[in-house]
C-alpha positions in Angstrom: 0.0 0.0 0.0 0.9 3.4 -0.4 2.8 5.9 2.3 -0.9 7.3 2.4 -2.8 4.4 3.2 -2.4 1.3 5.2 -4.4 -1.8 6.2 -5.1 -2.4 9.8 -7.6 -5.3 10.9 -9.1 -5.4 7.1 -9.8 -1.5 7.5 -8.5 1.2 5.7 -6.9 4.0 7.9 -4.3 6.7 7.0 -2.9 8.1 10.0 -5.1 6.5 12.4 -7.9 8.2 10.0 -10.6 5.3 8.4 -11.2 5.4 5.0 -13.6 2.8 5.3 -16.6 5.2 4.7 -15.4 7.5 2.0 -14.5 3.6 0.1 -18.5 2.7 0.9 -19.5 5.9 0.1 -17.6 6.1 -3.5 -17.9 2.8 -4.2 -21.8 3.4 -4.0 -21.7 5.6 -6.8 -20.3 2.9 -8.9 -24.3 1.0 -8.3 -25.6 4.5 -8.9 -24.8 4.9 -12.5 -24.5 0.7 -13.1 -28.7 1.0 -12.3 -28.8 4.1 -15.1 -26.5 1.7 -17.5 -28.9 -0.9 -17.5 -32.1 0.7 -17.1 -31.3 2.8 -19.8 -30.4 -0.2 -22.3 -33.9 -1.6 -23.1 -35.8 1.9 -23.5 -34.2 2.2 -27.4 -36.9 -0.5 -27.7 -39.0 1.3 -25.9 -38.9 4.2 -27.4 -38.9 2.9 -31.0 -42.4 1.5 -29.8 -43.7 4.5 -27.8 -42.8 6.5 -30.7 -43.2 4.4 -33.1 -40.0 4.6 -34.8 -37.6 2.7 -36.9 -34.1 0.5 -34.5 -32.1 3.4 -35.9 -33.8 6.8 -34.5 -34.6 4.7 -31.2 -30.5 3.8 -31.0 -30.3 8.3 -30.8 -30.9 7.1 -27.0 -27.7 5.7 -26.1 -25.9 8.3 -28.5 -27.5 10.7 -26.3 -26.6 8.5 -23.1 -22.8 8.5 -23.8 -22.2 11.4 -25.4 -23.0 13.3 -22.2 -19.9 11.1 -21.2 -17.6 12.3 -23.9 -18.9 16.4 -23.7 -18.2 16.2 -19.4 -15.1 14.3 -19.2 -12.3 17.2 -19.7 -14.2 19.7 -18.0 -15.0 17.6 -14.9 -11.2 16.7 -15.0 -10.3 20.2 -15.0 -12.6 21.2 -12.0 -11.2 18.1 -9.8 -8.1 19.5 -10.7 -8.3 22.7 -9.0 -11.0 21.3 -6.2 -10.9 18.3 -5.3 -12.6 14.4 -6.0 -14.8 14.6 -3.3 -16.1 18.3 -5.1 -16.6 16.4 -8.2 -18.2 13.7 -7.2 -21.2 16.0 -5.9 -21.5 18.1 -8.6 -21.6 15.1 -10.5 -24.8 13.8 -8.6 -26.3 17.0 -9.0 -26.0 17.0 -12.8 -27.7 13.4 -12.4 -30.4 14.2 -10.7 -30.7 16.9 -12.4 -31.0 14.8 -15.7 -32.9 12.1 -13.9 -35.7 14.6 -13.0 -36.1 16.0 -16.3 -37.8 13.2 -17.7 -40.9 14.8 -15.6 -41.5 17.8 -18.2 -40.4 15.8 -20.5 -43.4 13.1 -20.5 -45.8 15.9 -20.6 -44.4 17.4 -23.6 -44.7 14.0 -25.6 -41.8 14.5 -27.7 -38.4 12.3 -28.6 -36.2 15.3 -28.1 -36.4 16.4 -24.7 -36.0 12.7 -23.3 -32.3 13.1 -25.5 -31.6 16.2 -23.9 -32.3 14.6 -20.5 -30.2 11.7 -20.7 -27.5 13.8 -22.3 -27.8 16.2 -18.9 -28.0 13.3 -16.8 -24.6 11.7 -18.5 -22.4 14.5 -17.8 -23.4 14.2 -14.2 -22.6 10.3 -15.1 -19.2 11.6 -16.6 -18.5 14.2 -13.5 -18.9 10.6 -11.6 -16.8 8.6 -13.5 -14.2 10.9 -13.9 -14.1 11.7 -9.8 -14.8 8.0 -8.8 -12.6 6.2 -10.9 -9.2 7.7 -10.2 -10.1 8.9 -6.6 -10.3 4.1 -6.1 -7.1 4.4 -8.0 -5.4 6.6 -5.9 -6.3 4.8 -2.3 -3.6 2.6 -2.5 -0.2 1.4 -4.6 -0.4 1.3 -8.4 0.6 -2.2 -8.2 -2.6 -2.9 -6.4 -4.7 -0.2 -8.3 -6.3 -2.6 -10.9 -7.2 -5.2 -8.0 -8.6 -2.5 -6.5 -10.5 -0.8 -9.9 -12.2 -4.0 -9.9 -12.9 -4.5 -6.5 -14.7 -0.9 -6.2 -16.6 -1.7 -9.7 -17.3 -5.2 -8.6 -20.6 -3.3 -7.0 -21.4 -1.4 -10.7 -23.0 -4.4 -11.6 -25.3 -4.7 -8.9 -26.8 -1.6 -9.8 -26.9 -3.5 -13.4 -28.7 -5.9 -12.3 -31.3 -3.9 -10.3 -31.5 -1.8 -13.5 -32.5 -4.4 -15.6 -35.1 -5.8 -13.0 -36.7 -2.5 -13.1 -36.4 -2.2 -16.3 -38.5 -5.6 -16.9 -40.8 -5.5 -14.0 -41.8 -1.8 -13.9 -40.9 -0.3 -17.9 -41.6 -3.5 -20.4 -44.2 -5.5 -18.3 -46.2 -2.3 -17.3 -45.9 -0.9 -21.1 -49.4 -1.6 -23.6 -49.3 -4.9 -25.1 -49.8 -3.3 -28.5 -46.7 -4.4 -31.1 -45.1 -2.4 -32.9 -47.5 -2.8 -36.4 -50.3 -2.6 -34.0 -49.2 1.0 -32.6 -48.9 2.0 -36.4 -52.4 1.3 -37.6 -53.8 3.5 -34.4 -55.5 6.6 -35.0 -54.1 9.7 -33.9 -56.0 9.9 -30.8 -55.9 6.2 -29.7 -51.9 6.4 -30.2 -51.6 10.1 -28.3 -53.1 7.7 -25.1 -51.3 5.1 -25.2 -48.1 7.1 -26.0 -48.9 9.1 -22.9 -49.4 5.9 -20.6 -46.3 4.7 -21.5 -44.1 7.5 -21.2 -45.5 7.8 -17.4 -44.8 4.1 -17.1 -41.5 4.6 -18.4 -39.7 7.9 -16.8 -40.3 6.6 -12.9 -36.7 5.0 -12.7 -35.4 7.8 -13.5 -37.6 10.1 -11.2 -37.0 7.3 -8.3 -32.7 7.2 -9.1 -32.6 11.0 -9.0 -34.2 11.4 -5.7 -32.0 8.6 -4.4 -28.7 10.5 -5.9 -29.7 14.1 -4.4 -29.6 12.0 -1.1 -26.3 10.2 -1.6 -24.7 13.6 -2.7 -26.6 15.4 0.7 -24.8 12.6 2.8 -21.6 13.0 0.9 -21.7 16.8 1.5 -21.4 16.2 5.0 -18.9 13.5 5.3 -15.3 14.5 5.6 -12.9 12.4 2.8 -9.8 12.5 4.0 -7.3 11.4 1.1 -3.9 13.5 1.0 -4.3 12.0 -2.8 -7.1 14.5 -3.0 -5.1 17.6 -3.5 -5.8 20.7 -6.0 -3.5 21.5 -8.6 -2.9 24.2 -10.6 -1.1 22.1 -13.5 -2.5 23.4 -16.6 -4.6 21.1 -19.2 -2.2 22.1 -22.2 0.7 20.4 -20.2 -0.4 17.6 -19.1 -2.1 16.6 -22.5 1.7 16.9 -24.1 2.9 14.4 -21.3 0.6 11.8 -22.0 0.5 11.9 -25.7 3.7 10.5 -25.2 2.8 7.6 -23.4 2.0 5.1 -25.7 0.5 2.8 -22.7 -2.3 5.1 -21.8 -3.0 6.4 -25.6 -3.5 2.7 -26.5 -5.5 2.2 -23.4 -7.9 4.6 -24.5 -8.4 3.4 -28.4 -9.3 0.0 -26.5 -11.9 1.8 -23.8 -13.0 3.4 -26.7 -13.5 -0.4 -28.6 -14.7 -1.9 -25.1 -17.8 0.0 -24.5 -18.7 -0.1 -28.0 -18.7 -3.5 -27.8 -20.3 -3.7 -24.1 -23.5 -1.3 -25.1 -23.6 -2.9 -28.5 -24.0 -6.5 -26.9 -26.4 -5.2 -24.1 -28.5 -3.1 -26.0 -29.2 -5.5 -29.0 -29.8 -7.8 -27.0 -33.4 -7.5 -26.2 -33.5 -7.2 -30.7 -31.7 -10.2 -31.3 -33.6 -12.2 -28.3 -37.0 -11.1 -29.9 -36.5 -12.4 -33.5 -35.4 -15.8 -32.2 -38.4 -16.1 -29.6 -40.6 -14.4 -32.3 -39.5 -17.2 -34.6 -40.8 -19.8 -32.0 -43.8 -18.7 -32.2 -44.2 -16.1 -29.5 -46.0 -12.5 -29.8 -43.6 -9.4 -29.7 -43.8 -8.4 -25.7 -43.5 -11.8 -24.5 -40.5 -12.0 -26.4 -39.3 -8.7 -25.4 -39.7 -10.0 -21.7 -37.7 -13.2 -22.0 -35.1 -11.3 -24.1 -34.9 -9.0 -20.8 -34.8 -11.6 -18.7 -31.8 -13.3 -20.5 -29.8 -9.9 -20.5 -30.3 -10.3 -16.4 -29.2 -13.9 -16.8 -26.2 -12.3 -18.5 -25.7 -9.7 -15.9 -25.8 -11.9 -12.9 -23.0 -13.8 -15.0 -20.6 -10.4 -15.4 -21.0 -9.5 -11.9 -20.4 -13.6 -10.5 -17.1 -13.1 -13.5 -16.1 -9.9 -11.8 -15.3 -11.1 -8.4 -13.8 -14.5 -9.5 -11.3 -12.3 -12.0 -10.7 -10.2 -9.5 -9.0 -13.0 -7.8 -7.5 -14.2 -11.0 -5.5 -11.0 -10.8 -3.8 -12.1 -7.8 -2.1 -15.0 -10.2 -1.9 -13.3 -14.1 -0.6 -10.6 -15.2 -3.7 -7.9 -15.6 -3.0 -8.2 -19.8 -2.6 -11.1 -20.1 -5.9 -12.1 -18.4 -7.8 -9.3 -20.3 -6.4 -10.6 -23.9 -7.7 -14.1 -22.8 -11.3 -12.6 -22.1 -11.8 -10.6 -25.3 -10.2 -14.1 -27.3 -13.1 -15.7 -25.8 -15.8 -13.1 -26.3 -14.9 -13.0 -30.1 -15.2 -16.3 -30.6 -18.1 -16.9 -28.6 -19.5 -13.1 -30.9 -18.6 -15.5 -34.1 -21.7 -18.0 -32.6 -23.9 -15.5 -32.1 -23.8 -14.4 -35.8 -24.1 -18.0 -37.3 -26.4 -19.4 -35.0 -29.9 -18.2 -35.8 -31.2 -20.4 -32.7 -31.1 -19.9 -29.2 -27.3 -21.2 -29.2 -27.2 -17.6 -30.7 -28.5 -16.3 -27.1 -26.6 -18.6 -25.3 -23.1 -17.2 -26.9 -24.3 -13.7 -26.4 -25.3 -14.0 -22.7 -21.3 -15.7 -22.5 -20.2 -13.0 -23.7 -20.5 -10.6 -20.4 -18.6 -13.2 -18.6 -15.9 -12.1 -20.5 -16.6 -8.6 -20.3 -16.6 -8.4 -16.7 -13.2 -7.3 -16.3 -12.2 -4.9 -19.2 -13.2 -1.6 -17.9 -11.2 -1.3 -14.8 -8.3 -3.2 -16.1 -8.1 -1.1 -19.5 -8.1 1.7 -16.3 -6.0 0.3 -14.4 -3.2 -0.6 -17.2 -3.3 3.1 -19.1 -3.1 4.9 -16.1 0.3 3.0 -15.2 3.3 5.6 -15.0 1.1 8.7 -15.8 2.2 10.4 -12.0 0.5 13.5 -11.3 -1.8 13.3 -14.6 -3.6 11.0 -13.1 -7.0 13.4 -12.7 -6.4 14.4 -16.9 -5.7 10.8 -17.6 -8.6 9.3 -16.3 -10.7 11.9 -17.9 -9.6 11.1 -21.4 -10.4 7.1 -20.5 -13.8 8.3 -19.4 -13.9 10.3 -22.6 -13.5 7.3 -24.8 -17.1 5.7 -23.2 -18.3 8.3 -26.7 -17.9 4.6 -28.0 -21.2 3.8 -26.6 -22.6 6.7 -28.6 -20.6 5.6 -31.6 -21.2 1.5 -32.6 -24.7 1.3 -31.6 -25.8 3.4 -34.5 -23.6 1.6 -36.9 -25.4 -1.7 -35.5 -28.8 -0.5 -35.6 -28.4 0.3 -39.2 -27.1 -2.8 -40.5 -30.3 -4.4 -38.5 -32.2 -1.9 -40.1 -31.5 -3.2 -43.5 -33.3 -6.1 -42.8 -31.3 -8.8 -45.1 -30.7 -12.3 -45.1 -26.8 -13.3 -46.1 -25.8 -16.8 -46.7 -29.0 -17.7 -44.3 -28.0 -15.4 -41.6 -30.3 -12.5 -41.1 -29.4 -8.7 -40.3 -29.5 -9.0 -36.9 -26.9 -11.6 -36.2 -24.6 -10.1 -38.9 -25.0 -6.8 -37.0 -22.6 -8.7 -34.1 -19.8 -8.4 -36.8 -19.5 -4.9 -34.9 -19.0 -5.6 -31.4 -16.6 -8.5 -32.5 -14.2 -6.2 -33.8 -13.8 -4.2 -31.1 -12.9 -7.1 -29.0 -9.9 -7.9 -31.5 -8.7 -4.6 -30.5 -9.1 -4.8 -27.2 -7.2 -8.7 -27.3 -4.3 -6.9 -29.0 -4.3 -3.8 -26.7 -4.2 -6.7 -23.7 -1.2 -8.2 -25.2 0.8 -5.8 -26.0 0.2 -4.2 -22.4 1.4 -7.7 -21.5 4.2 -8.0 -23.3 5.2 -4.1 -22.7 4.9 -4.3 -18.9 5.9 -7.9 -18.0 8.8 -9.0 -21.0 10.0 -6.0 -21.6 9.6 -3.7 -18.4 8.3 -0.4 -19.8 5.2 1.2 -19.9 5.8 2.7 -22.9 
């Protein structure tokens, strides 16, 4: 452990000071925006229902979603520069709840546009988060330890996942009209202005419930004291610090593969529910049946990535962090090559593998860039927060190729549209080796 921070009786202390409470306290904010993930994931086909649109305009949701991500990420680093994490962090849940209880107006407008303009609000509180969070774990302890400890602190993101997707099942696609999607079409104006309505007030109380519960966490934050000597301002300028790590070839490559990773990650989760629903719809099943059973594999998935995350978390103890993370994405593209040439449930099977794999990549992509970066820590984090744009990026590519509704060699749109997600997992394999190979043969971050 660091000078800063030592272990005593399993507790974290610094100078006879606990840190066991600001850890809880952070750490919670890592369920916090895992619920808003996941909730989030399903409503693009919501919203292509609600409004009855085509996969493409609904996929402007998670465009929307991580862009706020990508907008945030330098400014927030610049403000936890000269403040502090813990200043960051709150102004970070304000900008969520903030977000979060815009989807009130919102539903009463009845219009796409001002549910994109909430979710973008609420992600750069998301990105203020993420940003703060992220490098504030990094920093209680050794960078030896750091990506043990990444993964430890995001072990409890996918918890809020998994309670995300719950709601998202239980209280969004089981409370939504029955009506499918060529039903809702051949509605009159009237009819479809009611049943639009119902669902959009079926549909914005997550967000309404999450934003109450984050102006609470960031009330109780307020008036807890963090005390990290790590949590120092600085007056090192943006300019300087940009120049220091464009040189590090270790962190820019870390950020092409975040960038690749949570492409891949929203891609897989978000088409999910898609993919599920033309394989149950093939069965024989009616549309929100198998909308509900596509949901309720992507939980099946979930409960897999967060069982993955604490057992690689003690595979790190034994491998090398790129090593293991090469391994994982190897196995994701191959098991991403099933789910485009199986047009079965084997298809859903290979996809709901896939987030076993996934567990580990986003703290470990973390924790490897930020290696060697010193006092650019804050900056350098922000640019690996930056690169979650990739969420706003692939889906849309993805959504179009279903769009086109083809069949190739047998295999329809859909599963060919996993040709995306597949490639960013070669990246990320590559970016594992050569972190590998850099850090462990060769001993240089560079």
């Amino acid at each position: 452990m660091s000078k800063y921070v030592k272990v005593k009786n399993g507790i974290l202390t610094r100078n006879g000071v606990s840190l066991l409470v600001p850890f809880m306290m952070i750490t919670s904010c890592f369920a916090l925006w895992g619920f808003a993930n996941d909730v989030t994931a399903p409503m693009v086909k919501a919203f292509s229902k609600i409004f009855r649109m085509s996969v493409t305009e609904g996929a402007f949701v998670p465009v929307a979603f991580y862009l706020g991500y990508f907008v945030m990420a330098f400014p927030a680093a610049i403000f936890i520069q000269r403040y502090s994490f813990k200043h960051g962090v709150i102004v970070g849940l304000t900008l969520f709840a903030l977000g979060s209880l815009l989807f009130l107006p919102a539903r009463f407008i009845g219009y796409y546009f001002p549910f994109l303009l909430a979710y973008f609000i609420l992600t750069c509180g998301l990105s203020f988060l993420e940003t703060s969070c992220n490098p504030y774990i990094y920093c209680m302890g050794s960078e030896e330890t750091a990506t043990q400890r990444l993964n430890l602190a995001q072990a409890f993101n996918p918890v809020g996942n998994l309670l995300g997707m719950w709601v998202a099942m239980q209280f969004v696609q089981a409370k939504m009209n029955p009506l499918t999607s060529a039903a809702r079409r051949e509605l009159p104006q009237l009819q479809f202005d009611m049943v639009k309505d119902h669902d959009l007030g079926v549909l914005i109380q997550p967000y309404v419930f999450i934003g109450a519960v984050a102006i609470i966490l960031g009330v109780l934050l307020w008036l807890n004291k963090m005390p990290m000597d790590s949590d120092k301002a600085s007056d090192k300028k943006l300019s300087v610090a940009l120049r220091e790590l464009w040189h590090e070839h270790n962190y820019r490559e870390g950020v092409i593969a975040q960038f690749c990773y949570i492409g891949a990650q929203v891609t897989c989760w978000t088409f999910i529910i898609q993919y599920g629903t033309r394989v149950f719809m093939a069965e024989g099943m009616d549309e929100k049946a198998a909308e509900i059973l596509s949901q309720k594999f992507n939980i099946v998935a979930m409960v897999l990535f967060t069982i993955s995350r604490f057992v690689c978390t003690w595979l790190l103890k034994f491998m090398a962090p790129g090593r293991l993370l090469s391994i994982l994405a190897i196995v994701a593209a191959s098991a991403l090559g099933g789910v485009i040439l199986f047009t079965d449930r084997n298809g859903i099977y290979c996809l709901v593998t896939v987030s076993a794999c996934m567990s580990l990549m986003f703290p470990t992509i973390y924790g490897i860039a930020l290696r060697g970066v010193g006092d650019n820590v804050k900056f350098a984090g922000a640019g690996l927060i930056m690169a979650i744009l990739g969420g706003s990026v692939f889906p849309p590519i993805q959504a179009l190729i279903i769009d086109l509704d083809i069949t190739l060699l047998g295999i329809p749109s859909t599963n060919i549209s996993f040709i995306i997600p597949l490639i960013c997992f070669c990246a990320v394999a590559i970016y594992g080796h050569r972190a590998y190979v850099r850090h462990h043969i060769y001993g240089t971050l560079r």
